[in-house]
Backbone and ligand atoms as CSV (ligand in chain L), in Angstrom:
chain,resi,resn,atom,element,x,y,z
A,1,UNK,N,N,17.998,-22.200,22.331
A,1,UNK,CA,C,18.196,-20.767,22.127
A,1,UNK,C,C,18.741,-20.522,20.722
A,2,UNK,N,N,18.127,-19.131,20.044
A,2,UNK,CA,C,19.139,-19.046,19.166
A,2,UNK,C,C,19.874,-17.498,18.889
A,3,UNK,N,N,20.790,-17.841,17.906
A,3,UNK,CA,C,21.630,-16.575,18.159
A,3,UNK,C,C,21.988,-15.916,16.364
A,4,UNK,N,N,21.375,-14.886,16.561
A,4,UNK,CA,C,21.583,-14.359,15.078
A,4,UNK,C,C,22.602,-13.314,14.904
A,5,UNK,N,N,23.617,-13.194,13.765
A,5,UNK,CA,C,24.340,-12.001,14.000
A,5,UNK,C,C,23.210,-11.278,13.012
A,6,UNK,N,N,22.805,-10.397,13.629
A,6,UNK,CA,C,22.397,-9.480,13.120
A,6,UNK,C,C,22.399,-7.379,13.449
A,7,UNK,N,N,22.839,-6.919,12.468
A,7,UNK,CA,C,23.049,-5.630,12.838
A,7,UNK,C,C,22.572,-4.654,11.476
A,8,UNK,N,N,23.374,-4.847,10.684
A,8,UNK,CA,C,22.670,-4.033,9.648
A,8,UNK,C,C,23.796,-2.757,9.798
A,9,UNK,N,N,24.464,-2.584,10.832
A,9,UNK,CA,C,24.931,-1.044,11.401
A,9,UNK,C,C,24.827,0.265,10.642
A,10,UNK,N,N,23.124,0.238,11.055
A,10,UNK,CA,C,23.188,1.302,10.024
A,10,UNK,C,C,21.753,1.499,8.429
A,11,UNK,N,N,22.315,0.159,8.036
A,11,UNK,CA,C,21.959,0.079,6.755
A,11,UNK,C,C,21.269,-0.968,6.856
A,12,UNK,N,N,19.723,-0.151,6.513
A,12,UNK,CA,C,18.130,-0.715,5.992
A,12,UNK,C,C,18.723,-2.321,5.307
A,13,UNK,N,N,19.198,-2.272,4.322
A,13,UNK,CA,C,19.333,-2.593,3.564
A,13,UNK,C,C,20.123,-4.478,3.953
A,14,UNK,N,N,20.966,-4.143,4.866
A,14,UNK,CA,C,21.830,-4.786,5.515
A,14,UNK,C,C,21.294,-5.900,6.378
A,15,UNK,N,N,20.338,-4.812,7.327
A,15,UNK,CA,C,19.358,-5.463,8.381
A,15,UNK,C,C,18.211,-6.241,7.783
A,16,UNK,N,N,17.771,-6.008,6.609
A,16,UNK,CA,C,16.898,-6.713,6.187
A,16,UNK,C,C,17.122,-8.265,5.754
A,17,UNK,N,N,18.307,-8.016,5.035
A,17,UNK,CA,C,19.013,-9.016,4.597
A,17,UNK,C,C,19.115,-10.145,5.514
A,18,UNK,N,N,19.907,-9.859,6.559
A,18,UNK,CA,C,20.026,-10.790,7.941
A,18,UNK,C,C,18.830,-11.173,8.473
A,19,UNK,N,N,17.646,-10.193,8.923
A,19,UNK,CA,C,16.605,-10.764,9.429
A,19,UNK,C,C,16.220,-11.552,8.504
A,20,UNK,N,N,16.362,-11.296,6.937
A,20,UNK,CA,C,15.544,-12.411,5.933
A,20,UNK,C,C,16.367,-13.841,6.037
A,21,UNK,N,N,17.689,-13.625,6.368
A,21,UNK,CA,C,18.248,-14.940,6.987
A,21,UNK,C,C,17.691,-15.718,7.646
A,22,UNK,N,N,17.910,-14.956,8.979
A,22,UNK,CA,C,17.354,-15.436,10.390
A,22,UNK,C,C,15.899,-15.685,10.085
A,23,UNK,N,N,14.998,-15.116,9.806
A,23,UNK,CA,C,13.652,-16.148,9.137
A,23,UNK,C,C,13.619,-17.180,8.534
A,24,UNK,N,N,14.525,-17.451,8.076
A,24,UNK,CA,C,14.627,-18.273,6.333
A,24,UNK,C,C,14.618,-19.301,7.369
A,25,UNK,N,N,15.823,-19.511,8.139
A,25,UNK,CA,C,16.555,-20.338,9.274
A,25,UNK,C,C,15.058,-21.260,10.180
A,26,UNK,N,N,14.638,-20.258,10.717
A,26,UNK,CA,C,13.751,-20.001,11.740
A,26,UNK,C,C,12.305,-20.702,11.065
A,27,UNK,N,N,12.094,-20.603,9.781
A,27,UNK,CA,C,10.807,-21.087,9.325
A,27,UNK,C,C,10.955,-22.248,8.116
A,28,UNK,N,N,12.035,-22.305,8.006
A,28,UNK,CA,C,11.666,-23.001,6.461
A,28,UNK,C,C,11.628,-24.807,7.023
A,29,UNK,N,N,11.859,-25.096,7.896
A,29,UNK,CA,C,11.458,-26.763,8.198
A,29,UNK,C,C,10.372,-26.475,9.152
A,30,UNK,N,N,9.824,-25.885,9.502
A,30,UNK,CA,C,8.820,-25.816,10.499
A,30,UNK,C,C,7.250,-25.311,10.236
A,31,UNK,N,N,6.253,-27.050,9.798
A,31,UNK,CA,C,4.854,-26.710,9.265
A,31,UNK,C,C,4.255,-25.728,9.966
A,32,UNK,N,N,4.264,-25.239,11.537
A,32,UNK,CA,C,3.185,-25.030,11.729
A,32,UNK,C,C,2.833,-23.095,12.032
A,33,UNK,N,N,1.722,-22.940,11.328
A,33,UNK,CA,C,1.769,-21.654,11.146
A,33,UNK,C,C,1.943,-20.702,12.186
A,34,UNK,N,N,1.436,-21.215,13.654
A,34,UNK,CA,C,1.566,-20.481,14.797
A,34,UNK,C,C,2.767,-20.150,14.974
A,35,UNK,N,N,3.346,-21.211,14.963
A,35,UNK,CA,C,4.691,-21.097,15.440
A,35,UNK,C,C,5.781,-20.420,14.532
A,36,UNK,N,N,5.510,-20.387,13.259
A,36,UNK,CA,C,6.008,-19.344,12.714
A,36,UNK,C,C,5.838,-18.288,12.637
A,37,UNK,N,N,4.967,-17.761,12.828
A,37,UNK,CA,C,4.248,-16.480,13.185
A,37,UNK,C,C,5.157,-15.993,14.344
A,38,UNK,N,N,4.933,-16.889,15.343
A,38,UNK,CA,C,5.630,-16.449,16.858
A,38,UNK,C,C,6.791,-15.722,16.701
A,39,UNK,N,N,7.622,-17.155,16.069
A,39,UNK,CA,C,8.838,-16.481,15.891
A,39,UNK,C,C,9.067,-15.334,15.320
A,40,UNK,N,N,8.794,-15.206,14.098
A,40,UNK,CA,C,8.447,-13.660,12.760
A,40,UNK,C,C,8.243,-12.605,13.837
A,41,UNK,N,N,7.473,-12.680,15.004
A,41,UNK,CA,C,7.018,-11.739,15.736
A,41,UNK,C,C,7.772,-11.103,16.328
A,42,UNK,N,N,8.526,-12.705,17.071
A,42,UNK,CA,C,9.869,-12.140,18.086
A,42,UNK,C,C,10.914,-11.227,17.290
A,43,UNK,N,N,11.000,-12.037,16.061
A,43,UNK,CA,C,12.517,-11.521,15.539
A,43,UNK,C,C,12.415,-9.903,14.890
A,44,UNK,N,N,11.061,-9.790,14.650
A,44,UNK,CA,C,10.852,-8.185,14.625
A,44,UNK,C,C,11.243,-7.300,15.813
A,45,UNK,N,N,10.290,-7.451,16.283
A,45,UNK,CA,C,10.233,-7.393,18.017
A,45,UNK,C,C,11.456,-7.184,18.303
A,46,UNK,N,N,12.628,-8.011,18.250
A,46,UNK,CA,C,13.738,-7.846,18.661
A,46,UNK,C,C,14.821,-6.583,18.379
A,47,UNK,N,N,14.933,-6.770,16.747
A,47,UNK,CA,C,16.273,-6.264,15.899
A,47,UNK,C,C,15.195,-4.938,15.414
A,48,UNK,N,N,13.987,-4.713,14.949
A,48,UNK,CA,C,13.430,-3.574,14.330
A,48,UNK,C,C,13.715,-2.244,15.489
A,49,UNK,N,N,14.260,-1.488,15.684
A,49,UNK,CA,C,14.192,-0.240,17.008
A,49,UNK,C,C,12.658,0.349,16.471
A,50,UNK,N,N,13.093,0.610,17.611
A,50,UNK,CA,C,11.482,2.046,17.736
A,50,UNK,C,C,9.888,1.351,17.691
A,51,UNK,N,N,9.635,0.093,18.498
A,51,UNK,CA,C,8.412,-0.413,17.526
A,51,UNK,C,C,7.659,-0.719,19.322
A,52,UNK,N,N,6.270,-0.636,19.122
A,52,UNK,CA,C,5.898,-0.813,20.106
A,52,UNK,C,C,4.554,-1.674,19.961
A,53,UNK,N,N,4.666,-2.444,19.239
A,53,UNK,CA,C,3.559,-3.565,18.623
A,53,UNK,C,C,4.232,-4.044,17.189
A,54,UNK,N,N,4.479,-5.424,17.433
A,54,UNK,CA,C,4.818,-5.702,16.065
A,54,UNK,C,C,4.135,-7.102,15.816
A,55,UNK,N,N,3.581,-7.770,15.055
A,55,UNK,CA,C,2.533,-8.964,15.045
A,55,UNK,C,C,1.587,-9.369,13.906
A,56,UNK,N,N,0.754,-9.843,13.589
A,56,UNK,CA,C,-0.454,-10.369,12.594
A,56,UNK,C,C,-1.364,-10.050,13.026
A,57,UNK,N,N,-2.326,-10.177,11.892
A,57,UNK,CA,C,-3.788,-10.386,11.895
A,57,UNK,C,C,-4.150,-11.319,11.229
A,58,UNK,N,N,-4.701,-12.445,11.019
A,58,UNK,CA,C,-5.343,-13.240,9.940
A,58,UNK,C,C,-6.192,-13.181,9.716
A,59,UNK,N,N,-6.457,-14.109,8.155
A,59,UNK,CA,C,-7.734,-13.885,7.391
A,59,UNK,C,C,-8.186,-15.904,8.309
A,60,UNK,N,N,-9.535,-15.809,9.084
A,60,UNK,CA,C,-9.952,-17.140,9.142
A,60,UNK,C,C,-11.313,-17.239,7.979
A,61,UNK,N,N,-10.927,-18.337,7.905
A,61,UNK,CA,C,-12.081,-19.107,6.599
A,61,UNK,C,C,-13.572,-18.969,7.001
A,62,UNK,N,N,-13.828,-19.128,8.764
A,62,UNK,CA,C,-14.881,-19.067,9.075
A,62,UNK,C,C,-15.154,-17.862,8.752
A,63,UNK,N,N,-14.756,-16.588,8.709
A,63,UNK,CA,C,-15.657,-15.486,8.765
A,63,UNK,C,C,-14.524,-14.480,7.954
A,64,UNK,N,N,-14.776,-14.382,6.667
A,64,UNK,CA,C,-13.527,-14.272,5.851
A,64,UNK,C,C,-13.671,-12.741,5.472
A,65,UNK,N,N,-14.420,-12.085,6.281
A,65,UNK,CA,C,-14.270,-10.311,5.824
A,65,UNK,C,C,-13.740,-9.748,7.293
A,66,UNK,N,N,-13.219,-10.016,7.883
A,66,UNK,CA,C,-12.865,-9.174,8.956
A,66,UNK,C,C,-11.070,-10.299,8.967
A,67,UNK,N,N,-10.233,-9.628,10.115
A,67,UNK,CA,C,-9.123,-9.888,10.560
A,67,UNK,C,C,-9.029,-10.253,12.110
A,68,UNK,N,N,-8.607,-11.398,12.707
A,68,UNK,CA,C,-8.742,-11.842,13.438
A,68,UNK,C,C,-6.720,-12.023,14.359
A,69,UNK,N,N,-6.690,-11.495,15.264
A,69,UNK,CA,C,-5.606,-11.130,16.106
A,69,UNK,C,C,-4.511,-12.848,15.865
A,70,UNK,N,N,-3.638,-12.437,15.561
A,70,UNK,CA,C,-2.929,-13.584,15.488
A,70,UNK,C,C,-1.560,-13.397,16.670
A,71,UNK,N,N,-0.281,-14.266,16.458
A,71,UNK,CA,C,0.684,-13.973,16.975
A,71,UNK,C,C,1.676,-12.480,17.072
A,72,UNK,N,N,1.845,-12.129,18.138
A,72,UNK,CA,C,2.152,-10.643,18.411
A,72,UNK,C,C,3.019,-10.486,19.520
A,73,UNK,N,N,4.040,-9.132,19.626
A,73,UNK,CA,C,5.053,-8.852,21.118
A,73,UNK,C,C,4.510,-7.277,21.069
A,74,UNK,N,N,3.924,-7.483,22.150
A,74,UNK,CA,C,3.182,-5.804,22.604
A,74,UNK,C,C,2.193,-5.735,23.412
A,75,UNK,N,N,1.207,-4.959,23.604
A,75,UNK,CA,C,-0.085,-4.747,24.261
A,75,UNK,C,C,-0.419,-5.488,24.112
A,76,UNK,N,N,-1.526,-6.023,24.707
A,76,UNK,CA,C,-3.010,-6.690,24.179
A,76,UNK,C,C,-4.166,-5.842,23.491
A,77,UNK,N,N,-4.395,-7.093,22.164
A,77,UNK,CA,C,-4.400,-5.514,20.980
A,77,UNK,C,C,-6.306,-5.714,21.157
A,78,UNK,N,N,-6.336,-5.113,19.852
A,78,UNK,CA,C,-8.183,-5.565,19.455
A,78,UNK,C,C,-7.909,-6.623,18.697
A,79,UNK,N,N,-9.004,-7.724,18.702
A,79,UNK,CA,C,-9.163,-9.259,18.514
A,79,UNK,C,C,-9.421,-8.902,16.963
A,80,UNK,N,N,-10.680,-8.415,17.031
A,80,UNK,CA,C,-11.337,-8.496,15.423
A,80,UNK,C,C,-11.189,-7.209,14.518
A,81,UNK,N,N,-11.000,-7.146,13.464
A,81,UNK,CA,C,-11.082,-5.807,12.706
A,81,UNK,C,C,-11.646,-6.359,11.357
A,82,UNK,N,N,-12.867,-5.293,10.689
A,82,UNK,CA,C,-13.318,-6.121,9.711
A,82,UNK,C,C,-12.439,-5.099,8.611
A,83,UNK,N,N,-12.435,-5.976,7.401
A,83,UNK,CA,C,-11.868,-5.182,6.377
A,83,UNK,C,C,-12.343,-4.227,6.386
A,84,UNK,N,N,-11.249,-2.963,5.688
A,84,UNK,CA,C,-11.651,-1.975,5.170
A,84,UNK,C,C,-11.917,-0.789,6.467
A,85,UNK,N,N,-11.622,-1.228,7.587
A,85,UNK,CA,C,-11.460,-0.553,9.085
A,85,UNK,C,C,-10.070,-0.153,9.645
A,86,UNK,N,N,-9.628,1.182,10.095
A,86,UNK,CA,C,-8.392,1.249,10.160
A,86,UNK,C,C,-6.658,1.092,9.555
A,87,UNK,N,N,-5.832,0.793,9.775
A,87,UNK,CA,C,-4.802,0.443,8.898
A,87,UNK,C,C,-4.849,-1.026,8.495
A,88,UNK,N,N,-5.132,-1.758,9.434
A,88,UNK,CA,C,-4.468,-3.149,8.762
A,88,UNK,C,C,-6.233,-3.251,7.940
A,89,UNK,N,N,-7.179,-2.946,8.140
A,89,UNK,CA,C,-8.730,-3.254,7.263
A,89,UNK,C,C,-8.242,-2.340,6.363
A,90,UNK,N,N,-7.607,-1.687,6.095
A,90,UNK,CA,C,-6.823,-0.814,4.620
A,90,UNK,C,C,-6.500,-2.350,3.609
A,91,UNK,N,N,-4.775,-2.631,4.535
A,91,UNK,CA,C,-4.478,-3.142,3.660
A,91,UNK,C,C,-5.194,-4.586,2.968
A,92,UNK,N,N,-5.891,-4.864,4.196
A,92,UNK,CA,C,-6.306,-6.066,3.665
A,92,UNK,C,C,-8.146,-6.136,3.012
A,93,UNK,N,N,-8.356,-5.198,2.470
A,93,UNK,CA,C,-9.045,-4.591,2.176
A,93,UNK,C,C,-9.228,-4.062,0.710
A,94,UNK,N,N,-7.467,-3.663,0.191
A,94,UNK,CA,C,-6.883,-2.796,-0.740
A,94,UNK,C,C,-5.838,-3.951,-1.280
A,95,UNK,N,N,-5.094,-5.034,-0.631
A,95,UNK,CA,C,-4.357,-5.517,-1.074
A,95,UNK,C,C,-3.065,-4.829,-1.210
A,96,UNK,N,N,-2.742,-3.583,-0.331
A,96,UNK,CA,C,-1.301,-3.061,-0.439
A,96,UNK,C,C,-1.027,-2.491,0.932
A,97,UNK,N,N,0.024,-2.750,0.628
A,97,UNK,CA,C,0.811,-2.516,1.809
A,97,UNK,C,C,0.413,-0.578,2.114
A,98,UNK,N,N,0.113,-0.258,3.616
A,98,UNK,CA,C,-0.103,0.700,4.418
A,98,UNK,C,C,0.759,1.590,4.787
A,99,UNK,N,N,1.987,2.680,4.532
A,99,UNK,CA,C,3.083,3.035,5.722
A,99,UNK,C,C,2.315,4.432,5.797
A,100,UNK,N,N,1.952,4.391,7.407
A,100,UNK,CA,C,1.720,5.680,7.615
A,100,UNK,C,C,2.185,6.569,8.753
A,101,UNK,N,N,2.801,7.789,8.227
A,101,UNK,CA,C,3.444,8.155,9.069
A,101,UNK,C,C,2.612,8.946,10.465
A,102,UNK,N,N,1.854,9.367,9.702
A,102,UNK,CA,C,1.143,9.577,11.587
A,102,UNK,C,C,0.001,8.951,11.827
A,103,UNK,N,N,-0.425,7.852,12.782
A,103,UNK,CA,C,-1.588,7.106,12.214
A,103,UNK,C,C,-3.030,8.077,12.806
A,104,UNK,N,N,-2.704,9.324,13.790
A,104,UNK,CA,C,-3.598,9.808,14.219
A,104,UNK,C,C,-4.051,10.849,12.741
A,105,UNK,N,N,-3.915,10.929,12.019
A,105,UNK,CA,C,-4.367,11.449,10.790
A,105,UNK,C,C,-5.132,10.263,9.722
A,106,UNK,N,N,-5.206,9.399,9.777
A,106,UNK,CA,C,-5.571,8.060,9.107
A,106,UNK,C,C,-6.800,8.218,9.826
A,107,UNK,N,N,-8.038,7.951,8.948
A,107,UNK,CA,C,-9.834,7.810,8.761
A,107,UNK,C,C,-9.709,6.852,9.326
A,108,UNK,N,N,-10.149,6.690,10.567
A,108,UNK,CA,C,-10.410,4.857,10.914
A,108,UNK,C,C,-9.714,4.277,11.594
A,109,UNK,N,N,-8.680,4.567,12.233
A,109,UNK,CA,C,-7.462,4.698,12.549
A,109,UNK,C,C,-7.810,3.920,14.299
A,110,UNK,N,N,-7.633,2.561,14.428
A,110,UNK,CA,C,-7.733,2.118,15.568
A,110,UNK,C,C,-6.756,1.977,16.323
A,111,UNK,N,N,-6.917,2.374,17.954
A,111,UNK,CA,C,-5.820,2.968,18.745
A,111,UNK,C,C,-5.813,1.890,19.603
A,112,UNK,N,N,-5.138,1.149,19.370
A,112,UNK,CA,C,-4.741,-0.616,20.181
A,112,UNK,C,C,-3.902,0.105,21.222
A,113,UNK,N,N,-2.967,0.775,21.009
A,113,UNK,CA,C,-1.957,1.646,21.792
A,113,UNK,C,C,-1.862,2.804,22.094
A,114,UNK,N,N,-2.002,3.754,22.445
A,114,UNK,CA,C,-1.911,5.133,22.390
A,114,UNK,C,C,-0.717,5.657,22.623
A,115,UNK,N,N,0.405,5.136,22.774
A,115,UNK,CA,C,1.552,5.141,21.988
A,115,UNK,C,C,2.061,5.183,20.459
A,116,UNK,N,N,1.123,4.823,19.536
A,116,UNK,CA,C,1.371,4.422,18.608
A,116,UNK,C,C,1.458,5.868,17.770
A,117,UNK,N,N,2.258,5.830,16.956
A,117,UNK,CA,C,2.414,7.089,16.078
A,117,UNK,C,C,2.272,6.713,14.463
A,118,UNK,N,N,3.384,5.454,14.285
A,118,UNK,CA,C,3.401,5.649,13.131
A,118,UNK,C,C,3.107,4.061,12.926
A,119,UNK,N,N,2.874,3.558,11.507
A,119,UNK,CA,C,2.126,2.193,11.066
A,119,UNK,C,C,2.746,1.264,10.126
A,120,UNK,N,N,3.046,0.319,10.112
A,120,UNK,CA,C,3.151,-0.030,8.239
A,120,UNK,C,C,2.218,-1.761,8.636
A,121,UNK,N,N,1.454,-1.501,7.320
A,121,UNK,CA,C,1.174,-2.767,7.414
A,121,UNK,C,C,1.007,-3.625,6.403
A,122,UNK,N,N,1.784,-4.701,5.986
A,122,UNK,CA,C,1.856,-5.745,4.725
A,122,UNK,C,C,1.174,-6.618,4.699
A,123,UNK,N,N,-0.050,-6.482,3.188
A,123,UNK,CA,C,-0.814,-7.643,3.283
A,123,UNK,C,C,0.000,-9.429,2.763
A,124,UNK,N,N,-0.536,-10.187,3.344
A,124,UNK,CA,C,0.177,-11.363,2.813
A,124,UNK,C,C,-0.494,-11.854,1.961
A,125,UNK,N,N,0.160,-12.003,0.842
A,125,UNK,CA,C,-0.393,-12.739,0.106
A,125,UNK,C,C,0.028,-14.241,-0.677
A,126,UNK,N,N,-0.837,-15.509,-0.472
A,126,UNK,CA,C,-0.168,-16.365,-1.173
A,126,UNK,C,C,-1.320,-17.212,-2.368
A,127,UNK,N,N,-0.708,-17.091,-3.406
A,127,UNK,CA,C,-1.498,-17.880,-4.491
A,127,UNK,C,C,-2.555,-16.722,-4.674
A,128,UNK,N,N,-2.356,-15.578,-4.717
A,128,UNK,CA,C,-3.204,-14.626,-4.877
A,128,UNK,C,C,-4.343,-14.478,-3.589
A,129,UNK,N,N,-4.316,-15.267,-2.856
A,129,UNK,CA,C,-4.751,-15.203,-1.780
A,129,UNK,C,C,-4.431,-14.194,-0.489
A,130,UNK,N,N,-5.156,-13.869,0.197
A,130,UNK,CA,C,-5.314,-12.808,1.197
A,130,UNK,C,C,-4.973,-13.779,2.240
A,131,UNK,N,N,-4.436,-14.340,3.104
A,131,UNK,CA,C,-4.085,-14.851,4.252
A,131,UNK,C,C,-3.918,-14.166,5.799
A,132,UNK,N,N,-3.121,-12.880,6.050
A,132,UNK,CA,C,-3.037,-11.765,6.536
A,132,UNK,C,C,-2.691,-11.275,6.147
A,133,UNK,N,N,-2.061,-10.073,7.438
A,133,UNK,CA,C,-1.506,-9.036,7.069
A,133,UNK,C,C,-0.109,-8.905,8.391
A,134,UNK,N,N,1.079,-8.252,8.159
A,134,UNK,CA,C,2.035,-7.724,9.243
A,134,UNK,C,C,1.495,-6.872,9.581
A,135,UNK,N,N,1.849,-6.358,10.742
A,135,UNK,CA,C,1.298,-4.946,11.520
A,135,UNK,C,C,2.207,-4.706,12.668
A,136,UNK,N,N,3.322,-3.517,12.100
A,136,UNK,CA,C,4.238,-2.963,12.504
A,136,UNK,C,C,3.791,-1.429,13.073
A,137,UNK,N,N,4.119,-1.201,15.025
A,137,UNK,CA,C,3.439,0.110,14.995
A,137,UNK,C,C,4.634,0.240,15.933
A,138,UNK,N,N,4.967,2.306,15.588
A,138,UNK,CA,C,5.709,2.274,16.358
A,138,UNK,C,C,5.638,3.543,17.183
A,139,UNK,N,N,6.336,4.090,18.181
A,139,UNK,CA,C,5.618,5.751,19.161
A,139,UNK,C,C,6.479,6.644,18.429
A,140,UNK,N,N,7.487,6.365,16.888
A,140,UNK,CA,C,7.722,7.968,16.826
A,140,UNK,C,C,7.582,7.728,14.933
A,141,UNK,N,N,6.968,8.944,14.813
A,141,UNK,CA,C,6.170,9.596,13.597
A,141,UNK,C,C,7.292,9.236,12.699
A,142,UNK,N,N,6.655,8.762,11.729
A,142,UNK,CA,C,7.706,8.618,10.204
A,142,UNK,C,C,8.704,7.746,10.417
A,143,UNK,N,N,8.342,7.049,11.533
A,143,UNK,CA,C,9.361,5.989,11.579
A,143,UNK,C,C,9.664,4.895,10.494
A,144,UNK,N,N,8.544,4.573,9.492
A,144,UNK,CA,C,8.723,3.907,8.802
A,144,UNK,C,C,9.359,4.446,7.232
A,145,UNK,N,N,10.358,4.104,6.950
A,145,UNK,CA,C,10.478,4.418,5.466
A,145,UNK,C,C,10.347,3.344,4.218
A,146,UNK,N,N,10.595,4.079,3.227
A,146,UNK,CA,C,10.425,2.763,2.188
A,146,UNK,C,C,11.393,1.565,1.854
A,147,UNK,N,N,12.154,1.677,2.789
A,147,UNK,CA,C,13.264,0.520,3.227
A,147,UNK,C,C,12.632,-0.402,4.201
A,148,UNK,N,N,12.248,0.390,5.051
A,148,UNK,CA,C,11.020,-0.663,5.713
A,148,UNK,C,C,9.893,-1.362,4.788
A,149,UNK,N,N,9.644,-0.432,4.332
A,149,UNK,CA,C,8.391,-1.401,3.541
A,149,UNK,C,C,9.016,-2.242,2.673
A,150,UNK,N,N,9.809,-1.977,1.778
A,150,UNK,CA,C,10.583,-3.006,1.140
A,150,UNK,C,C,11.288,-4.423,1.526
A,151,UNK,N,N,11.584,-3.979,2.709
A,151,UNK,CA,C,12.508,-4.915,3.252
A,151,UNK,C,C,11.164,-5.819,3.798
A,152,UNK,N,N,10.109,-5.137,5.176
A,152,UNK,CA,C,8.831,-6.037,5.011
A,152,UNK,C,C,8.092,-7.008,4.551
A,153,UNK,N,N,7.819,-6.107,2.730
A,153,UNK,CA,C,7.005,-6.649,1.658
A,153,UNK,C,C,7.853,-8.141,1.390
A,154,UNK,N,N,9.381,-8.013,1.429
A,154,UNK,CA,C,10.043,-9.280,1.133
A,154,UNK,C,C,10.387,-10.325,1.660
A,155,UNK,N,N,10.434,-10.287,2.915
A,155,UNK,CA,C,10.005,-10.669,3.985
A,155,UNK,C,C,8.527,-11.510,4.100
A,156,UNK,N,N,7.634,-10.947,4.305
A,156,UNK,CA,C,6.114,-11.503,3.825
A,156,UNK,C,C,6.321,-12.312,2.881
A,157,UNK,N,N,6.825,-12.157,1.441
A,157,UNK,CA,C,6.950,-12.876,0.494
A,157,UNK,C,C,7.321,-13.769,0.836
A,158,UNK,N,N,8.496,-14.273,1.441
A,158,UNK,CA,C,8.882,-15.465,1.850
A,158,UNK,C,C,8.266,-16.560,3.298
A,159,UNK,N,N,7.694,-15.670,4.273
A,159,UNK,CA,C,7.189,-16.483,5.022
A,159,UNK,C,C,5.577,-16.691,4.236
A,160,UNK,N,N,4.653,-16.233,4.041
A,160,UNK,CA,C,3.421,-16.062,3.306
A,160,UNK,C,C,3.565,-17.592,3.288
A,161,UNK,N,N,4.175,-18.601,2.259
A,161,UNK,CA,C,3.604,-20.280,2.526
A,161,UNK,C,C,3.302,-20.770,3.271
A,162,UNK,N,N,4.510,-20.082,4.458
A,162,UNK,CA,C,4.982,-21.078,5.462
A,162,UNK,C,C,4.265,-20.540,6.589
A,163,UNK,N,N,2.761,-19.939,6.524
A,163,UNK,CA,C,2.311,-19.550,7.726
A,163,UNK,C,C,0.477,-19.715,7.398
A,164,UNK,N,N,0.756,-20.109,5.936
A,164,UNK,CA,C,-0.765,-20.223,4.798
A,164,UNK,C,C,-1.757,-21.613,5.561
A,165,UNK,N,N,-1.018,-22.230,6.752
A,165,UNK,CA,C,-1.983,-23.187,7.426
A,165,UNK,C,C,-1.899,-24.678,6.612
L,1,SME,N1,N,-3.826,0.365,14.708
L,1,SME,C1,C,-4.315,-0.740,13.944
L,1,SME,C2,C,-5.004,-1.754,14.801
L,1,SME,C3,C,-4.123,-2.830,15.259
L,1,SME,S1,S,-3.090,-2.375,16.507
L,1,SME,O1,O,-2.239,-1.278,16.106
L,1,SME,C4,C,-2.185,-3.641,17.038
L,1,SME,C5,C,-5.239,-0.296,12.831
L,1,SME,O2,O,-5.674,0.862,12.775
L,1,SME,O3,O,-5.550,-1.115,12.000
């Protein structure tokens, strides 16, 4: 089992910090990409409030224009999404990170949940490479701010090796 202090009370800023701990912890001796993923998933999942899908998509080598369902805590989502389809075929598509606050206004906009309100999604990138993407969804509008995405984007940055296969 493990046990993180984590709170943030309050402050974006705080919480990010700790979860970037508790990742650091959680991934940095451990090759294998699933299993880092898993975890990344849980520990969102856990400490993020308001989220009602939080998880990956990857880029596989076999068929390298679409996104393929990776490790996730939520529904059972859609398997495949090709680039350039919905939010996470945005980012990984565009190469930038997605926050959208209502996703039922978003062109393309695939409804894994119908709960889902609001989006953010971070492409990963390592060695300039497209690998995935995060895909954070949650049931209330504007939930995401740019503390989220920040805190996210840095986040990604640091697992991105350690999940590159
Ligand atoms: N809503 C996403 C699809 C993935 S699910 O939310 C898990 C999108 O439009 O890309």
């Amino acid at each position: 089992m493990f046990t993180f202090d984590i709170d943030g009370g309050g402050d974006s800023a705080a919480l990010y910090r700790d979860l970037g701990q508790a990742l650091d912890a959680l991934t940095a001796d451990e090759p294998d990409a699933i299993a880092n993923m898993a975890n990344a998933a849980a520990l969102l999942w856990e400490y993020l409030p308001d989220l009602n899908w939080a998880g990956f998509y990857r880029v596989d080598g076999a068929r390298p224009d679409e996104l393929v369902l990776g490790p996730f805590q939520g529904k059972a989502a859609c398997i495949r999404i090709p680039f350039g389809k919905g939010v996470c075929g945005a980012a990984a598509a565009t190469g930038t990170t997605q926050r959208v606050d209502d996703v039922h206004a978003f062109p393309g906009h695939i409804a894994c949940d119908a709960a889902s309100a609001a989006e953010l999604v971070v492409p990963i990138m390592v060695d300039g490479r497209l690998i995935g993407v995060l895909d954070l969804d949650s049931p209330r509008a504007g939930r995401f701010d740019a503390a989220d995405q920040a805190g996210c984007e840095a986040l990604m940055a640091m697992l991105g090796p350690r999940i590159a296969g």
